[in-house]
C-alpha positions, -999 to 999 in steps of 0.1 A, spaced: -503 140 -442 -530 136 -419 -557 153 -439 -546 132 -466 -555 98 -448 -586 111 -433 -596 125 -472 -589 85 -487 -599 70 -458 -634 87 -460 -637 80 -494 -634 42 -488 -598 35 -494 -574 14 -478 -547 30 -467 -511 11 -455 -478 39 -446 -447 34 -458 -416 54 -445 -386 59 -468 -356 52 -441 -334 63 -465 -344 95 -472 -326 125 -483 -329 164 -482 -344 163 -516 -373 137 -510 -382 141 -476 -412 163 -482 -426 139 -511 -459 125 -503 -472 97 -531 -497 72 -537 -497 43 -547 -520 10 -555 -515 -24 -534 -491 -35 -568 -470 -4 -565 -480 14 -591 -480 55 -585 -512 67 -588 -503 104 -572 -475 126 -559 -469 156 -545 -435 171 -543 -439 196 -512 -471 183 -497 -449 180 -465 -432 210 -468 -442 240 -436 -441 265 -463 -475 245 -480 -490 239 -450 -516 270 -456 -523 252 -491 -529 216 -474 -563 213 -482 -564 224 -518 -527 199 -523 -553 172 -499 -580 176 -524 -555 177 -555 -539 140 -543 -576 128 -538 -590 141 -570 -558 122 -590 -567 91 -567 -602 88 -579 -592 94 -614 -568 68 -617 -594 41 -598 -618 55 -627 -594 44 -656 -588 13 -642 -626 7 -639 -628 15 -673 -600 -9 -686 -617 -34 -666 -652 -27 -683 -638 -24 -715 -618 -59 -709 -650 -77 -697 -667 -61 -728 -643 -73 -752 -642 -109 -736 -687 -113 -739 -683 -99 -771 -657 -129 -781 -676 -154 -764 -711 -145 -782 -688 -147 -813 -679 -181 -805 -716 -192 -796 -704 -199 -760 -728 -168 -750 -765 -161 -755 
């Protein structure tokens, strides 16, 4: 987990923990993330697992690279939104 924070916190992110108290054999070693409104954004089944921890970096960069490309897609909904709202506005003659 830790080269997981340092990796997102590097890159700029925010980064809150939350521990699952009820956690079973089957989800213990389940590391995800998620945005601020709870929406999954990466997961990794095992990421916590001893017999992964001489793959941590490639499952650290894996996580990170999913990260980025869900913050790209929502960037691009965004644009795309803002786009679509100036294009209705010059339409209504409420932009030059």
């Amino acid at each position: 987990m830790g080269p997981l924070l340092k990796a997102l916190l590097a890159d700029g992110y925010s980064v809150q923990l939350a521990h699952v108290e009820a956690e079973k054999d089957e989800t213990r070693d389940i590391v995800r993330v998620k945005t601020s409104s709870g929406e999954m954004v990466a997961e990794d089944k095992d990421m916590q697992h001893n017999r992964n921890y001489r793959a941590i970096k490639e499952r650290t960069t894996a996580m990170v690279a999913a990260v980025v490309r869900s913050r790209k897609v929502e960037e691009s909904r965004l644009l795309q939104a803002e786009s679509v709202k100036r294009n209705l506005f010059r339409a209504r003659g409420l932009l030059a």
